[in-house]
N, CA, C and O of each residue as an XYZ file, in Angstrom:
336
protein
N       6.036      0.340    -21.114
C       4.836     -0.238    -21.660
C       3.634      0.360    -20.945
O       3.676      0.756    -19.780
N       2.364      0.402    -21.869
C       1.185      0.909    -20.772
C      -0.003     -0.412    -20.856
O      -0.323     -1.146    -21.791
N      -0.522     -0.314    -19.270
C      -1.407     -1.474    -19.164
C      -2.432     -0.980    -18.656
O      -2.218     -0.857    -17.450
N      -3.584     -0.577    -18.959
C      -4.650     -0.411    -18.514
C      -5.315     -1.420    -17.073
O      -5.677     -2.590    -17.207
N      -5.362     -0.594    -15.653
C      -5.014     -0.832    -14.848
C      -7.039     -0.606    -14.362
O      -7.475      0.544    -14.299
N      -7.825     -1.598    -14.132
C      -8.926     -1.195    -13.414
C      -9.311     -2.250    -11.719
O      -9.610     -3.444    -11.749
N      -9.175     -1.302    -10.241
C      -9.319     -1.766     -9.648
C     -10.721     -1.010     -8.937
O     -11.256      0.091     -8.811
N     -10.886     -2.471     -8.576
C     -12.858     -2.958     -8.707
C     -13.137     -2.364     -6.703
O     -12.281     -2.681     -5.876
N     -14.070     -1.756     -6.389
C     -14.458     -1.928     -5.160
C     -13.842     -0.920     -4.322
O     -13.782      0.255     -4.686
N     -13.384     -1.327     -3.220
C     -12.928     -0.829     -1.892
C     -11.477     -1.193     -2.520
O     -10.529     -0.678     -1.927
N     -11.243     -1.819     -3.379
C      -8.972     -2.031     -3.574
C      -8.725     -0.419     -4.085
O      -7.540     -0.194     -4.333
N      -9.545      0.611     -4.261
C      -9.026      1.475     -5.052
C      -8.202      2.667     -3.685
O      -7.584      3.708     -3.903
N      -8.396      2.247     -2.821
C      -8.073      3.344     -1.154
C      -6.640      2.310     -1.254
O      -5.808      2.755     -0.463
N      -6.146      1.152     -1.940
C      -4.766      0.702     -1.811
C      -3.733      1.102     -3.141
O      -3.460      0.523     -4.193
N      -3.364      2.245     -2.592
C      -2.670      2.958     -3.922
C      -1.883      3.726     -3.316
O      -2.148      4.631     -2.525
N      -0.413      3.178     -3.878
C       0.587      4.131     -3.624
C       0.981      5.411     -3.696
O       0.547      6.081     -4.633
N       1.769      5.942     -2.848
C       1.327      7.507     -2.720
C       2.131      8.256     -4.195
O       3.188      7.862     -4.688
N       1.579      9.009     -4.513
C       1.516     10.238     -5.180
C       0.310      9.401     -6.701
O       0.271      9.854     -7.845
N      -0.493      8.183     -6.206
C      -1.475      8.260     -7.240
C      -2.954      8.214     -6.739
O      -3.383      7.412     -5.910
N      -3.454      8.898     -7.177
C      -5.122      9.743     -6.624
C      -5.591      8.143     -7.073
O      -5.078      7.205     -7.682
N      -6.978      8.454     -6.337
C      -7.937      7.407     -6.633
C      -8.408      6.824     -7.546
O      -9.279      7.673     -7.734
N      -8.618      6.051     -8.353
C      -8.947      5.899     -9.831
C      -9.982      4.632    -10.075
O      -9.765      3.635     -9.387
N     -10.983      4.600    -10.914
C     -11.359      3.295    -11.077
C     -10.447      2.387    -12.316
O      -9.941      1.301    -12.033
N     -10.323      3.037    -13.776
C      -9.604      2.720    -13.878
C      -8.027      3.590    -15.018
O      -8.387      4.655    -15.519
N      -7.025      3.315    -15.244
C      -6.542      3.891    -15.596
C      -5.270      3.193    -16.531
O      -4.834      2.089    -16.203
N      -4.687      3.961    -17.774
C      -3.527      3.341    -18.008
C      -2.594      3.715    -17.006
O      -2.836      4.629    -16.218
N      -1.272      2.894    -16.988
C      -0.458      3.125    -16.130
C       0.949      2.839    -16.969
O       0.932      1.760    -17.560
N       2.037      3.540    -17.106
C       3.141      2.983    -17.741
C       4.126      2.511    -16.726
O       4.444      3.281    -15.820
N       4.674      1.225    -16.800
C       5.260      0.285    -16.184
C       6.169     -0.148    -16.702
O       5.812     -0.508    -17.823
N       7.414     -0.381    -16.512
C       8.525     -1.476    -16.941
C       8.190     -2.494    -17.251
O       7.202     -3.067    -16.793
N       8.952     -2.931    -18.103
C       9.057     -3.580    -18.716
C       9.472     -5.062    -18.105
O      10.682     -5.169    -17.909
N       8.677     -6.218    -17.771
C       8.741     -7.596    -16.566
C       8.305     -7.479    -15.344
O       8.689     -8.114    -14.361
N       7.146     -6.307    -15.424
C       6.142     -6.159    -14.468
C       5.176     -7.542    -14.750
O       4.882     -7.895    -15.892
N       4.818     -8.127    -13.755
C       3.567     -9.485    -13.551
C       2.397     -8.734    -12.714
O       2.396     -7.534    -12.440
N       1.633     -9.462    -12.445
C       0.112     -8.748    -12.012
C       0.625     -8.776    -10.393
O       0.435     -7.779     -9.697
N       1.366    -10.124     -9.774
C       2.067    -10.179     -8.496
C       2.642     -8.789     -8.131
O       2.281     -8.144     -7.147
N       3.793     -8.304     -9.239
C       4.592     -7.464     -8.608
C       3.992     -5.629     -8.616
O       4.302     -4.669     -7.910
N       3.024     -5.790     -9.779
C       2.252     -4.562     -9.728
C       1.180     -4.413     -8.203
O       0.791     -3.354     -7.712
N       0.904     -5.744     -7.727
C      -0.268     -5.859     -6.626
C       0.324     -5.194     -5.428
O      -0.318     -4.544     -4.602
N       2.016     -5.489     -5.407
C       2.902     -4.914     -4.209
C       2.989     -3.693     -4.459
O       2.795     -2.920     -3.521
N       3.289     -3.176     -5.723
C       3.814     -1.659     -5.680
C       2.507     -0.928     -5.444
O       2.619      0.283     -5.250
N       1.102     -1.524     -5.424
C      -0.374     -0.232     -5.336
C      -0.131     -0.920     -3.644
O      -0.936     -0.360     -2.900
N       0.449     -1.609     -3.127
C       0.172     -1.604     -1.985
C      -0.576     -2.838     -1.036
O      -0.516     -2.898      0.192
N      -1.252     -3.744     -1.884
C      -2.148     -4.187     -1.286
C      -1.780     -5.634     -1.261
O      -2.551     -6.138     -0.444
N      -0.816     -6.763     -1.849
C      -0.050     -7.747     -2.045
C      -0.321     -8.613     -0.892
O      -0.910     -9.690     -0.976
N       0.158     -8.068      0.241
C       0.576     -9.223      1.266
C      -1.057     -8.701      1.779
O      -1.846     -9.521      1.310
N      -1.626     -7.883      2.381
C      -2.372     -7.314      2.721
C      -3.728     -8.439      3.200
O      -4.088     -8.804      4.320
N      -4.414     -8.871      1.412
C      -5.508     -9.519      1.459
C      -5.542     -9.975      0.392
O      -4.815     -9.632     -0.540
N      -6.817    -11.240      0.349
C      -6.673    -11.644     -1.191
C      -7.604    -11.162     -2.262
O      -8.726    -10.825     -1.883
N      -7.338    -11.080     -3.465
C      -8.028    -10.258     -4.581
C      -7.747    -11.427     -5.856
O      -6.853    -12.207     -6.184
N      -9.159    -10.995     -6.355
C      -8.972    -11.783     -7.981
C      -8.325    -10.938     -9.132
O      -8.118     -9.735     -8.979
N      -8.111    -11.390     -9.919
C      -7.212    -10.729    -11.106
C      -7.681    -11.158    -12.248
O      -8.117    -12.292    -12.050
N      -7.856    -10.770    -13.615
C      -8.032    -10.963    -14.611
C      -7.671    -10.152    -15.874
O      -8.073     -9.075    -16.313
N      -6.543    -11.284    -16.404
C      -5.851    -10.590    -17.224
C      -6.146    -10.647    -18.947
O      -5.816    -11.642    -19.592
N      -6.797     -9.467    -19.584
C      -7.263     -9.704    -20.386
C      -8.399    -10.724    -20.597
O      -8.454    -11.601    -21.459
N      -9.277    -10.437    -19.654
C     -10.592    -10.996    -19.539
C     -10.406    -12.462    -18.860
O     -11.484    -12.932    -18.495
N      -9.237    -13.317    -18.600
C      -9.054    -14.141    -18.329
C      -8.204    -14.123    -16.576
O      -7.390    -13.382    -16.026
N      -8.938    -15.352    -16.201
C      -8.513    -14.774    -14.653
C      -7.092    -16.124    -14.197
O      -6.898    -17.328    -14.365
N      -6.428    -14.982    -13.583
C      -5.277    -15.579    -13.188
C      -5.170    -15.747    -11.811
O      -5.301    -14.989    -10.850
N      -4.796    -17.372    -12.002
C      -4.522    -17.780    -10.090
C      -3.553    -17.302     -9.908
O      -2.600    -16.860    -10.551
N      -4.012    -17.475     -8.462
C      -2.886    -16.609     -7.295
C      -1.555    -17.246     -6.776
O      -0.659    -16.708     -6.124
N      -1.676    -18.785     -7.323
C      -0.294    -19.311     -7.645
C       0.033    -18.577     -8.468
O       0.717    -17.862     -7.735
N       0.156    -17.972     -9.756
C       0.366    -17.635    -10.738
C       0.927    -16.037    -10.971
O       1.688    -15.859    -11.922
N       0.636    -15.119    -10.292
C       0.515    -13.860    -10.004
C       1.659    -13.374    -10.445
O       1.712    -12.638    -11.430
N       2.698    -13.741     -9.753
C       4.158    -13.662    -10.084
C       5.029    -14.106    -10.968
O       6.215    -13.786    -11.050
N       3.991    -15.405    -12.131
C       4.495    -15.391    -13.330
C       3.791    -14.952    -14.529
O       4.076    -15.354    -15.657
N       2.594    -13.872    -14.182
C       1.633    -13.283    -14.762
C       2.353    -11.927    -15.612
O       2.188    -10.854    -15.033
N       3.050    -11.879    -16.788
C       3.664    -11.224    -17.173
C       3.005    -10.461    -17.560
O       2.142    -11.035    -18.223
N       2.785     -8.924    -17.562
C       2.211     -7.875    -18.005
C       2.774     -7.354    -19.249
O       4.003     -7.289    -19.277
N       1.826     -6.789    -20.776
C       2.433     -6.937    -21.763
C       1.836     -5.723    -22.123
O       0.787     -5.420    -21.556
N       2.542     -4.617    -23.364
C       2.074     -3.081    -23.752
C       0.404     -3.658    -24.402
O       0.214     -4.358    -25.396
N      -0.704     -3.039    -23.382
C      -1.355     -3.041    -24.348
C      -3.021     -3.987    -23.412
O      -4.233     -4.154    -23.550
N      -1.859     -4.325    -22.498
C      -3.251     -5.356    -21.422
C      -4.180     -4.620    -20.963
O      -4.010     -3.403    -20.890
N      -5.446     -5.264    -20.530
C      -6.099     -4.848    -19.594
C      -5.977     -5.888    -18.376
O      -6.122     -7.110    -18.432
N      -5.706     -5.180    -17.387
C      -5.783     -5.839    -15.816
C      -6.812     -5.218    -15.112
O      -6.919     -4.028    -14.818
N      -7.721     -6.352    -14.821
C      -9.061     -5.366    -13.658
C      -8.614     -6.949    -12.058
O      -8.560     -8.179    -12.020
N      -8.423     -5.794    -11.093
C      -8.355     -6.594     -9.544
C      -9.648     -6.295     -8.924
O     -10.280     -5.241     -8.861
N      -9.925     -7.639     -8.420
C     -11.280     -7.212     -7.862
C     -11.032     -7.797     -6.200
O     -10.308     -8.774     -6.010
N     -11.603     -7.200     -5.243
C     -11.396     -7.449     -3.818
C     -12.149     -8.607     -3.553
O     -13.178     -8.739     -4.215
N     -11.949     -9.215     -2.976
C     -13.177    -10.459     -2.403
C     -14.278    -10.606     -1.834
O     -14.307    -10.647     -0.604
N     -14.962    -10.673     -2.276
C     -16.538    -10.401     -1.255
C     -16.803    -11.237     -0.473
O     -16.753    -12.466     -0.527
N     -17.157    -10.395      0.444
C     -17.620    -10.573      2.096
C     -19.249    -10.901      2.099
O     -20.029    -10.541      1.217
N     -19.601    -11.693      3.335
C     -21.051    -11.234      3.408
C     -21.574    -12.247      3.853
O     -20.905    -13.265      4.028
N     -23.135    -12.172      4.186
C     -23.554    -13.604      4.583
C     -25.067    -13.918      4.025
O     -25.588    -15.013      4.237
């Protein structure tokens, strides 16, 4: 399946090796990929926390891992902002 994959900010330096930098990109994925298990394979999962929104709609982070990814989504991760 392909899911159009856009990560927002400073998450784009958490990407597994042999994929270049990207803002955003399709990506083809198996088939019972969730937004959880795609967050581990770019790397950044346990790491820190990030928002998600799947198909314009944002998914909690309870949820991540039953966030089923489908041919055809858009997923944009965005890093958390800092600041004061």
């Amino acid at each position: 399946m392909r899911v159009n994959v856009k990560l927002m900010g400073w998450l784009r330096h958490y990407l597994r090796e042999g994929i270049e930098e990207f803002d955003d990109r399709d990506l083809d994925l198996a088939s019972g990929e969730t937004v959880g298990s795609l967050a581990t394979t770019l790397g950044f999962r346990g790491e820190l926390d990030f928002l998600a929104l799947l198909n314009g709609e944002r998914v909690l982070t309870d949820s991540f891992d039953q966030a089923l990814l489908k041919d055809g989504d858009e997923l944009v991760l965005i890093p958390p902002l800092k600041g004061g």
